[in-house]
C-alpha positions as CSV (number, residue, x, y, z in Angstrom):
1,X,111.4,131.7,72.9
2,X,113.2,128.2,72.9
3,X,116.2,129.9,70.5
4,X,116.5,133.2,73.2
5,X,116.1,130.5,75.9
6,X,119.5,128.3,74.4
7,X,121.3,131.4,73.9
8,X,121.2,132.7,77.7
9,X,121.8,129.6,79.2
10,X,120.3,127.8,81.9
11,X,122.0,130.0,84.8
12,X,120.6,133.4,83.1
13,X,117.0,131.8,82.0
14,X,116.7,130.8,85.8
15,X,117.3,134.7,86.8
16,X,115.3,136.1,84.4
17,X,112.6,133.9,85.0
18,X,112.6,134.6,88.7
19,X,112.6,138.6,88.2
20,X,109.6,137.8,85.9
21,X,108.0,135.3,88.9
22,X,108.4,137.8,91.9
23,X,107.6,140.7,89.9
24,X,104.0,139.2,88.8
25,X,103.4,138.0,92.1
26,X,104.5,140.5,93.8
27,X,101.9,142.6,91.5
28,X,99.2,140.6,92.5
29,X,99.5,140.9,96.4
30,X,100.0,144.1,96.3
31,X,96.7,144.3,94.0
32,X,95.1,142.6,96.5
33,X,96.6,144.1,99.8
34,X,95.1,147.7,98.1
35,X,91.6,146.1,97.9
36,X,92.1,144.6,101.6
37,X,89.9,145.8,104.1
38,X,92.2,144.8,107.7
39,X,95.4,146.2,108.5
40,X,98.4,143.9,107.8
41,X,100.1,141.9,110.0
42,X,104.1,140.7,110.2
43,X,102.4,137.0,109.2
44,X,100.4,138.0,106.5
45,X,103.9,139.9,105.0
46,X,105.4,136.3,105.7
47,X,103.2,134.0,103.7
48,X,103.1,136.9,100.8
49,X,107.0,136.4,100.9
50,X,106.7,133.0,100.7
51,X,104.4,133.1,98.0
52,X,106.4,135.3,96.1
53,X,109.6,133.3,96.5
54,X,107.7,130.6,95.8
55,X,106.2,132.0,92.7
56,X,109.6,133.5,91.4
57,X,111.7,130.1,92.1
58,X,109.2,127.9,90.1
59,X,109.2,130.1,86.7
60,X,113.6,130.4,87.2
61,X,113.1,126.4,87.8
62,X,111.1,126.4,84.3
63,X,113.1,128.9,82.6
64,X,116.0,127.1,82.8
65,X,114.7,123.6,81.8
66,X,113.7,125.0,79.2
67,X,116.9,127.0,78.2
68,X,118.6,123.4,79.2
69,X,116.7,121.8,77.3
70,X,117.3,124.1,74.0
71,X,120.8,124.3,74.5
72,X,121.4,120.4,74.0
73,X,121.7,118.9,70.5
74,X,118.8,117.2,69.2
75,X,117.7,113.9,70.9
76,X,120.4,114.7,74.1
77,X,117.3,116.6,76.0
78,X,116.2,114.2,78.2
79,X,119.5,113.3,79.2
80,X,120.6,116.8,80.0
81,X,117.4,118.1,81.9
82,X,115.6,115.0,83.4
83,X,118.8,112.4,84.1
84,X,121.4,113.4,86.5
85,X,125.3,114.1,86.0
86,X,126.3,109.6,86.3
87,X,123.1,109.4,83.5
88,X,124.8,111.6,80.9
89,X,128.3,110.6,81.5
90,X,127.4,106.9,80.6
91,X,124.8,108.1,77.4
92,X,127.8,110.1,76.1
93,X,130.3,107.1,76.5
94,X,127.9,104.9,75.5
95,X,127.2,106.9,72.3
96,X,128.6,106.0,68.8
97,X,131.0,108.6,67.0
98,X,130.0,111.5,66.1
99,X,127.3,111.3,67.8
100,X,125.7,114.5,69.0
101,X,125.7,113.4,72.6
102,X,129.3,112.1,72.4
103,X,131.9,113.5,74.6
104,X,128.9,115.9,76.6
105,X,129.8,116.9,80.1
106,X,127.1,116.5,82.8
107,X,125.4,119.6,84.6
108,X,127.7,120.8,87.4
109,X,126.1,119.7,90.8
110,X,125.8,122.4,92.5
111,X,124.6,125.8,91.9
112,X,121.7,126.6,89.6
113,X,121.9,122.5,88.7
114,X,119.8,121.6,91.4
115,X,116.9,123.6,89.5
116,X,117.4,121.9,86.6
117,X,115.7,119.2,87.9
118,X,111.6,118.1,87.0
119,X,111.1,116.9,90.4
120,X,112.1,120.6,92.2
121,X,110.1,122.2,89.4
122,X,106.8,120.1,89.7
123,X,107.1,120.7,94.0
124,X,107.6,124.4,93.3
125,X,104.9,124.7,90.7
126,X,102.5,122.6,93.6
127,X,103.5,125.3,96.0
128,X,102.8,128.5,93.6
129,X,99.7,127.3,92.8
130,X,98.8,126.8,96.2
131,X,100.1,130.1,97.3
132,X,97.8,131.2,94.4
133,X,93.7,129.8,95.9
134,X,95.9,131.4,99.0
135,X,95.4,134.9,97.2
136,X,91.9,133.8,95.7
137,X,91.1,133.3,99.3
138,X,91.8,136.6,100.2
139,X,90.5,138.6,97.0
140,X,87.4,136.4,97.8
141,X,86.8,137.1,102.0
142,X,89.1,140.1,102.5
143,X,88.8,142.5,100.1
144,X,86.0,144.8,98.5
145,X,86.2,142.7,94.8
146,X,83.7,140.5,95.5
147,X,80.3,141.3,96.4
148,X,78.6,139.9,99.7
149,X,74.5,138.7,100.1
150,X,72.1,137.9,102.8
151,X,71.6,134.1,102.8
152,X,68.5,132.4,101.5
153,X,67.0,130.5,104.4
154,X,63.9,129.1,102.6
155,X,63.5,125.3,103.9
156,X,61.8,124.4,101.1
157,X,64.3,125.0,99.2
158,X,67.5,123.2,101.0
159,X,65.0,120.1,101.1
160,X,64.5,120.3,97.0
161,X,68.1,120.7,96.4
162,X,69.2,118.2,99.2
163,X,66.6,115.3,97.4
164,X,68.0,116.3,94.0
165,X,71.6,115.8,95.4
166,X,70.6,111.9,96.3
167,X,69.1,111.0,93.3
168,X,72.4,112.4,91.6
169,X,74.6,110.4,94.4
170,X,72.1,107.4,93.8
171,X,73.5,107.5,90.1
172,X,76.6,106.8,90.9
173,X,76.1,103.5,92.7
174,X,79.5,101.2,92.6
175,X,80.8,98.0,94.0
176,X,83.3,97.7,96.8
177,X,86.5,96.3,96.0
178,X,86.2,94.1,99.5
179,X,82.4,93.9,100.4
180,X,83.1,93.7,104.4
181,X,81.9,96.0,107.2
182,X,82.9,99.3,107.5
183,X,84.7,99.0,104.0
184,X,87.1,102.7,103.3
185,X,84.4,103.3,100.3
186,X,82.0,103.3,102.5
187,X,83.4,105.5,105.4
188,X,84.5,107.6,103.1
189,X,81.0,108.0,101.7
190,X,79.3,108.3,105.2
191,X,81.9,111.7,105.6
192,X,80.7,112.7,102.4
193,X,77.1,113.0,102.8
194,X,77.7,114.4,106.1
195,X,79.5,117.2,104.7
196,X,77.3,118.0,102.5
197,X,74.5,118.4,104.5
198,X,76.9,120.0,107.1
199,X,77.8,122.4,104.5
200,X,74.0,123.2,102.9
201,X,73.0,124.3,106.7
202,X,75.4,126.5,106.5
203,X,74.5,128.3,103.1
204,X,70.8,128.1,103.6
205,X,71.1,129.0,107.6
206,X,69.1,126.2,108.5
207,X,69.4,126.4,112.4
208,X,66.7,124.1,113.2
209,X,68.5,121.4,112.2
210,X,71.2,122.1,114.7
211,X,71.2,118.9,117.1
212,X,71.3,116.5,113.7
213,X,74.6,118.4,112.4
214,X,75.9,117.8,115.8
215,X,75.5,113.9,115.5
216,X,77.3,114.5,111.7
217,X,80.5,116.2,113.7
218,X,80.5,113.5,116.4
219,X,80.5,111.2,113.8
220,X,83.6,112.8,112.2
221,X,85.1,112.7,115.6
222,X,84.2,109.1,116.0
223,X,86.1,108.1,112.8
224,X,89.0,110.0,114.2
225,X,89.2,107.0,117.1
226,X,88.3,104.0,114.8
227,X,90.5,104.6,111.9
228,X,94.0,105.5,114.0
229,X,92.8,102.8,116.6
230,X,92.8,100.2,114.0
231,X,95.8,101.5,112.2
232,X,98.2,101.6,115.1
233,X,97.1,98.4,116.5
234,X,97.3,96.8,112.7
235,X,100.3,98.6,111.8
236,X,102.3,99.1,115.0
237,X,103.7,101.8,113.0
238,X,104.4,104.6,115.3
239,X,107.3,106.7,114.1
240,X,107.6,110.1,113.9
241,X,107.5,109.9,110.5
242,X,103.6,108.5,110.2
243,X,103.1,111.1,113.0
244,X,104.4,114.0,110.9
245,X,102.7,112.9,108.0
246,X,99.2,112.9,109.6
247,X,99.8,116.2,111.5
248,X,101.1,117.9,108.2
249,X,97.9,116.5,106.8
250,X,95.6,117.7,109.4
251,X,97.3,121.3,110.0
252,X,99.3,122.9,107.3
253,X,96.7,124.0,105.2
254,X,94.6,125.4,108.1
255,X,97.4,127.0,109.8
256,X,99.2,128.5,106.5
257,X,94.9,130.2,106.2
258,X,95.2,131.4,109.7
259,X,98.2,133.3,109.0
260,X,97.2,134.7,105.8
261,X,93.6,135.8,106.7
262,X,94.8,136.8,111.0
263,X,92.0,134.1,112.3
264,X,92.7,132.2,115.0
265,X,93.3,128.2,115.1
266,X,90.3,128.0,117.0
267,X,88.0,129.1,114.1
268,X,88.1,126.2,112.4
269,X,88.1,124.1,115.6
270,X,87.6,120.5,113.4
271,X,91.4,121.0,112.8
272,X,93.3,120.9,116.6
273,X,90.1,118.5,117.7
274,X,91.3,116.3,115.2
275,X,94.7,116.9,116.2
276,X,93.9,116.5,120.2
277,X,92.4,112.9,119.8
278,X,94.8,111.6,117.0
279,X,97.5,112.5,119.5
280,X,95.6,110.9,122.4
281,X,94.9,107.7,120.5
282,X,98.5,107.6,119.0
283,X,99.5,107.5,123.0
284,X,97.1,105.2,124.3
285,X,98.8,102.4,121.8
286,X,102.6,103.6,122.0
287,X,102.4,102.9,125.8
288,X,103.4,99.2,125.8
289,X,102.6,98.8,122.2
290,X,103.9,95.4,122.2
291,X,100.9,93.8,123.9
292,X,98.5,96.0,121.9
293,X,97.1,92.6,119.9
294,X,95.9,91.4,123.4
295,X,92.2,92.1,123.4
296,X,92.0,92.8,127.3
297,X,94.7,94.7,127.4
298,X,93.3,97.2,124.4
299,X,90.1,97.1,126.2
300,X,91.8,98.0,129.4
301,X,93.7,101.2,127.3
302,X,90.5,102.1,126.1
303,X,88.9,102.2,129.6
304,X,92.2,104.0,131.1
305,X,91.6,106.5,128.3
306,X,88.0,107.3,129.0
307,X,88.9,107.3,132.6
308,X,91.7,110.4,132.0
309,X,89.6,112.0,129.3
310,X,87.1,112.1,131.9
311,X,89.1,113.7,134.8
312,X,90.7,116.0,131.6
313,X,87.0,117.6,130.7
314,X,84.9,117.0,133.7
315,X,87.4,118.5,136.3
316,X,87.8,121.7,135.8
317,X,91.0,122.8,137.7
318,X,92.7,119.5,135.5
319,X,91.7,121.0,132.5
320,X,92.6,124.7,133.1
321,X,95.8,123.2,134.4
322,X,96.5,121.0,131.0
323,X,95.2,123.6,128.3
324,X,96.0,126.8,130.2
325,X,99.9,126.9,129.9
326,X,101.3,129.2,127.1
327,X,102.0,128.5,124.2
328,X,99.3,126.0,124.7
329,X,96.7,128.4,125.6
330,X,97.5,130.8,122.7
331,X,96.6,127.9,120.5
332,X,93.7,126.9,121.3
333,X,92.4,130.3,122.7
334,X,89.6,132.3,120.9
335,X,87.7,135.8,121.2
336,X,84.6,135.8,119.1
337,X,84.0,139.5,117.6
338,X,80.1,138.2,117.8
339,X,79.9,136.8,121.5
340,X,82.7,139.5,123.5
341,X,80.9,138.2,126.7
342,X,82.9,135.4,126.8
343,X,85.2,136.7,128.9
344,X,87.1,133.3,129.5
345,X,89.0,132.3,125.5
346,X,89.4,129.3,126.7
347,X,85.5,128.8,126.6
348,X,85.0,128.2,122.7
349,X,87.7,125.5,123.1
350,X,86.2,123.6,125.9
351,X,82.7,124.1,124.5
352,X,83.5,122.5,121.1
353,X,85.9,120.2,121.8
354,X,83.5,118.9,125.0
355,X,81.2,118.5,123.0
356,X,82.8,115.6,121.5
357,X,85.2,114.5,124.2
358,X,84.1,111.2,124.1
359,X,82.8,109.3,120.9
360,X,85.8,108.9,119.4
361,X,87.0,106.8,122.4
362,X,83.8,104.8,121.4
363,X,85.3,104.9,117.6
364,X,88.3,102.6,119.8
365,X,85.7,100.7,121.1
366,X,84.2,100.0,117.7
367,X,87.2,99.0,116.0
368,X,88.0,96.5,118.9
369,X,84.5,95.0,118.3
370,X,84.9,94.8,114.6
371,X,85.8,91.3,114.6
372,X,82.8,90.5,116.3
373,X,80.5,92.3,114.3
374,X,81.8,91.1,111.2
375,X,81.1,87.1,112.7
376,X,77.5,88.1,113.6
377,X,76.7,89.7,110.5
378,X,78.1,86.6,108.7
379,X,76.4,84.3,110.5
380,X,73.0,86.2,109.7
381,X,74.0,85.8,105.8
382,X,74.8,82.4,106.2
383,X,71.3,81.0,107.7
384,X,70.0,78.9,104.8
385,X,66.3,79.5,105.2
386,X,65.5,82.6,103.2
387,X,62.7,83.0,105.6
388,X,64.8,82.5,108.8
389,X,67.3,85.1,107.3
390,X,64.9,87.6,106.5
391,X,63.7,86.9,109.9
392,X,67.0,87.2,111.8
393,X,67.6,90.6,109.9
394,X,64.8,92.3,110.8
395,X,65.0,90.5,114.2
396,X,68.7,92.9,114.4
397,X,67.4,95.7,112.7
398,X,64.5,95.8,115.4
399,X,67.4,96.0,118.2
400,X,69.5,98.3,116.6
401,X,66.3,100.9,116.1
402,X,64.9,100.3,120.2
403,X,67.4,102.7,121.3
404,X,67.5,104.8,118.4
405,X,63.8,105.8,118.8
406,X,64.5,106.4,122.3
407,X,67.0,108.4,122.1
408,X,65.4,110.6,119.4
409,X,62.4,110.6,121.8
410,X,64.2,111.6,125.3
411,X,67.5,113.3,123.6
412,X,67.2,114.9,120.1
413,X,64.0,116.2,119.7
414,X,65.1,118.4,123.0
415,X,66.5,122.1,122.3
416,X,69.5,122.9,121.4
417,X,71.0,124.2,124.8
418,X,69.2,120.9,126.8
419,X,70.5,118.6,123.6
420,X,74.4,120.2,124.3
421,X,74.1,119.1,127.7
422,X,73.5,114.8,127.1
423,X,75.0,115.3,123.6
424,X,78.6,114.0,124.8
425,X,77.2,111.4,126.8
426,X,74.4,110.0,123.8
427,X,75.8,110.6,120.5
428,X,77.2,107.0,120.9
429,X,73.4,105.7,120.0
430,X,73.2,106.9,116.5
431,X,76.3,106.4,115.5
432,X,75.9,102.6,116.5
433,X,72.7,102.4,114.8
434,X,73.7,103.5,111.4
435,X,77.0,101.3,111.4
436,X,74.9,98.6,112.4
437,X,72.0,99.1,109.7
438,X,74.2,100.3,106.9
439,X,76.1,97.0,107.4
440,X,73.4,94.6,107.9
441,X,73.0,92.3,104.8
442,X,75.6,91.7,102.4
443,X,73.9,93.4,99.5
444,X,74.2,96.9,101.7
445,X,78.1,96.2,102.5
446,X,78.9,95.4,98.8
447,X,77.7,98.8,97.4
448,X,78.2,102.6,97.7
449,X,77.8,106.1,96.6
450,X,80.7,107.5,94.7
451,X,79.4,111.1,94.6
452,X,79.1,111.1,98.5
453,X,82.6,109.0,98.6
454,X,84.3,111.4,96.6
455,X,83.4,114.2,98.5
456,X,84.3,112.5,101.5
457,X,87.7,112.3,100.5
458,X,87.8,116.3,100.8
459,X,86.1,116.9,103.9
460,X,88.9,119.2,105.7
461,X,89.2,121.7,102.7
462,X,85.5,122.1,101.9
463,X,85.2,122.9,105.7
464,X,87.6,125.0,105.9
465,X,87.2,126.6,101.9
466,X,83.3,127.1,102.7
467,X,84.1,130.2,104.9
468,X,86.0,132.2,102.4
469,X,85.1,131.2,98.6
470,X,81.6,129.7,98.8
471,X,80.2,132.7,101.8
472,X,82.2,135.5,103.4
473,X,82.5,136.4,106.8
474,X,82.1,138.5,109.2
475,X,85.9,139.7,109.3
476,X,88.3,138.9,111.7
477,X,87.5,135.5,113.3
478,X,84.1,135.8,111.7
479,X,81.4,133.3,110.6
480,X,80.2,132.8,107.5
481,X,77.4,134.8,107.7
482,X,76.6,135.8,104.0
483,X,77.1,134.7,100.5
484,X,79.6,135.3,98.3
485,X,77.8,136.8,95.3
486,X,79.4,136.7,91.7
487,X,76.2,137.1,89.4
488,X,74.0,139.8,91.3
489,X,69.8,139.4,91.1
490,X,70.2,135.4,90.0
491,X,70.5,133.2,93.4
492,X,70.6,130.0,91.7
493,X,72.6,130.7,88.6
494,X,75.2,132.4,91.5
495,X,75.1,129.0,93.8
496,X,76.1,126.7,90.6
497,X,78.6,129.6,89.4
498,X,80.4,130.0,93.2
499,X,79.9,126.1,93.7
500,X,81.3,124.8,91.0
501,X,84.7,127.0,92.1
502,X,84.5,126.0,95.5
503,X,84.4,122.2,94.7
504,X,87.1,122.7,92.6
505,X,89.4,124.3,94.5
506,X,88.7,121.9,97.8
507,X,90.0,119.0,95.2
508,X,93.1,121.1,94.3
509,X,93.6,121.9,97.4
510,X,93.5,118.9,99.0
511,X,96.3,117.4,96.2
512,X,98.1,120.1,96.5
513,X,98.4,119.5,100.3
514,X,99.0,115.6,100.0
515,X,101.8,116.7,97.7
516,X,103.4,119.1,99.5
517,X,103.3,117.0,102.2
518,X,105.1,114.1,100.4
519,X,107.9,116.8,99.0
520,X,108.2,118.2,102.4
521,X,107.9,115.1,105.1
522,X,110.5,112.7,103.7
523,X,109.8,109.0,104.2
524,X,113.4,107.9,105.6
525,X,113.2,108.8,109.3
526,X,117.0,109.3,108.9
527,X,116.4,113.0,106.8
528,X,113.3,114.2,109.1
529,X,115.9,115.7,111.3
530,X,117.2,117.5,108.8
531,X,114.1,118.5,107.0
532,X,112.2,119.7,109.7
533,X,115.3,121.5,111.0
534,X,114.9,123.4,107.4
535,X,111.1,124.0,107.7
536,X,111.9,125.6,111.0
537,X,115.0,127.7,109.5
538,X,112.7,128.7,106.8
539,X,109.9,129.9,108.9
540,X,112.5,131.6,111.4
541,X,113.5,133.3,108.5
542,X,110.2,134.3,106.7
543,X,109.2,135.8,110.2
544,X,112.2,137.9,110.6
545,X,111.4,139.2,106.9
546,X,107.5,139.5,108.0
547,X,108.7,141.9,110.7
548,X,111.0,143.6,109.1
549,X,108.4,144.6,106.5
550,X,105.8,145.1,108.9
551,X,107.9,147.3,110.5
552,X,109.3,149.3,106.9
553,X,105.6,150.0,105.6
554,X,102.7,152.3,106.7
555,X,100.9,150.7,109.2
556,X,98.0,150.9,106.9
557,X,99.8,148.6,104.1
């Protein structure tokens, strides 16, 4: 292979290995596209060009490092194929006589040189093999490949599984690197077992748990206010930059998914209620940003903030007025195949979004309180009695629980419609008590669960990956209402099986995205112009080819 490699060349092997790229993807997607059980869409054509491209420009990018890299004499490689033109002229110069790398010429630098290059490779290979758990996606929730199966909604067993899931996580006890309140290890753990529970009411249908899963989101949410709060204010970084680099983060995936499966960004509402309150929180500090390390005035932002989100949610003619303006309102509308007497699409975003319109301006709240917290819990560990600091602990975990219990009492234990109603206005109370009892001695700061933190790390993809390779849905803007069954007859030999690939591919996923994103979003705010100018050019041009397709094939392609 590496002798027929040398002898084409690098310009050829790049061809050839392109023809061989689009021609096996374009294999599969059409493999796929006959299994597919919707009619195609100008969007869907799009992101199979792009995969294809894709596909076809990483093996040419491969094809010709290699052939580059059998063409050179022995031990001149690495200067031909990973250095650039200044590298090689100085290695040949530098060489003795008769050297095999004496007197080389470097790579012409433009042309097929710019593929010879590890760095365009190893971005292109991250985008093939993300355009490839695209297609798994597909094959998985789209086509007629892979079996579908009722769920199994036996309590008894989400419980067994949940309590063997601790024990597991309990295993995996480690020490923060900074033992301090609300350390990252330990947020990222409180997402994680979250999700997870989030995600097992899901499979197992357990709707009576309904009002605790809405606490879990709100405490997503609240994160969402306390992280960026204390970033920005930290920081003061605000460029658009850091902006585009969270909003790649929080979006790409989920809108490149939309595309490809003709769901609407509303389905998988985390993502633009995310997006709405970052945004939000992002302004709040950039509006005189300078006096943001002034405690009154952040107070005063966060009360101006809860004043407008206020008028924004509660006031309805503001709201229709802020969220009903195209392209806005095609956004964020949806129109639910299951509920089509919701005759207003702006419903499902109100609704969900409402829901949690407020706690993360609490998450601000808490994050210009940390200080304090972390001087009262330090003065509890610092009492020199034993008995007076046992005392004092429980004395603070009494006042934390007080209106814990009464809110489980008056609020929680209510149904689910009466819960919805004080939910925005309430969630505040459980989320305070677990920051304030998982942070009360040091012992509990110092420690957490790397399972649960690992997980948390993942927390967008396994939401979003949980509809279409771990259960299948309805169709078209559909829930996930059954399983996705790969051994038939043998439900819990099938749940490790489809679990183990959905895990796995919410952890590939979610490098692939973080790498993208750093190919993509350069860090010099000098080339964002210029590459977000590109991205657009690029998705002008993969629409115009979606169309153009769409408009070429039988409408039942």
């Amino acid at each position: 292979m590496a002798s027929v490699l040398a002898r084409l060349g690098p310009r050829a092997s790049v061809g050839c290995g392109f023809a061989v790229g689009v021609g096996a993807a374009s294999a599969l997607v059409h493999a796929l596209g006959a299994h597919g059980t919707d009619v195609h869409t100008a969007g869907q054509f799009a992101v199979a060009i792009l995969g294809v491209v894709t596909v076809g420009a990483w093996i040419g990018a491969e094809w010709g490092l290699l052939a580059g890299a059998g063409a050179a004499p022995a031990g001149a490689a690495y200067e031909l194929v990973a250095k650039g033109p200044d590298d090689v002229e100085r290695a040949a110069a530098a060489a003795p006589p008769g050297s095999p790398t004496r007197g080389l010429s470097p790579p012409p630098r433009a042309g097929v040189a710019r593929w010879l290059d590890r760095d365009v490779a190893t971005s292109l290979r991250h985008g093939s093999e993300f355009a490839l758990w695209i297609a798994f996606m597909y094959l998985c929730d789209r086509t007629d490949l892979v079996p579908r199966g009722a769920k199994h909604t036996d309590p008894r067993s989400f419980w067994l599984l949940w309590l063997a899931i601790c024990v597991a996580a309990a295993c995996s006890l480690r020490s923060c690197r900074s033992p301090k309140v609300l350390a990252r290890e330990q947020t990222e753990e409180w997402k994680g077992w979250m999700q997870l529970m989030f995600l097992l009411y899901h499979y197992f249908a357990q709707g009576q748990l309904y009002n605790a899963i809405r606490i879990y989101i709100a405490g997503y949410v609240w994160m969402t206010g306390y992280g960026n709060f204390l970033y920005y204010r930290k920081s003061g970084d605000f460029s658009a930059v850091r902006m585009c680099q969270t909003l790649f983060r929080l979006n790409f995936f989920v809108v490149i998914v939309c595309v490809a499966l003709r769901n609407e960004y509303m389905l998988y509402y985390i993502a633009p209620m995310h997006t709405l309150f970052t945004l939000f929180v992002w302004l709040a500090l950039r509006v005189a940003k300078d006096r943001n390390g002034d405690d009154a005035v952040a107070a005063g932002k966060i009360v101006a903030t809860l004043a407008a989100t206020a008028l924004l949610y509660d006031v309805e003619p503001v709201f229709k007025a802020a969220f009903g303006w195209r392209p806005l309102r095609d956004l964020v509308a949806f129109h639910d195949p299951l509920h089509p007497e919701f005759s207003d699409e702006l419903h499902e975003w109100h609704f969900r979004s409402g829901l949690d319109r407020y706690i993360w301006i609490f998450g601000m709240a808490c994050a210009l309180g940390l200080p304090y917290l972390e001087r009262r819990l330090g003065a509890l560990a610092a009492l020199d009695d034993g008995a007076r600091r046992v005392a004092a602990h429980g004395a603070a975990a009494c006042v934390a629980l007080a209106p814990a219990v009464a809110w489980v009492a008056l609020v929680f234990l209510k149904d689910k419609y009466a819960y919805n109603a004080l939910h925005p206005y309430t969630s505040w109370v459980p989320v305070a008590c677990y920051i304030v009892l998982r942070n009360l001695t040091p012992g509990l700061r110092s420690k957490y669960l790397h399972l649960f933190t690992f997980l948390g790390k993942v927390t967008l993809e396994t939401y979003i990956l949980q509809f279409h390779i771990w259960m299948k849905t309805t169709g078209l803007n559909g829930s996930p209402k059954f399983l996705l069954v790969v051994v038939e007859g043998h439900f819990w030999l099938n749940f490790a099986v489809v679990s183990a690939a959905y895990f796995f591919v919410s952890v590939r996923v979610f490098r692939l995205t973080v790498a993208l994103r750093d190919a993509l979003i350069p860090d010099d705010a000098d080339d964002l112009p210029k590459a977000l100018l590109a991205l657009g050019a690029a998705a002008a041009a993969l629409a115009a080819a979606g169309h153009g397709l769409r408009a070429l094939l039988p409408v039942d392609a």
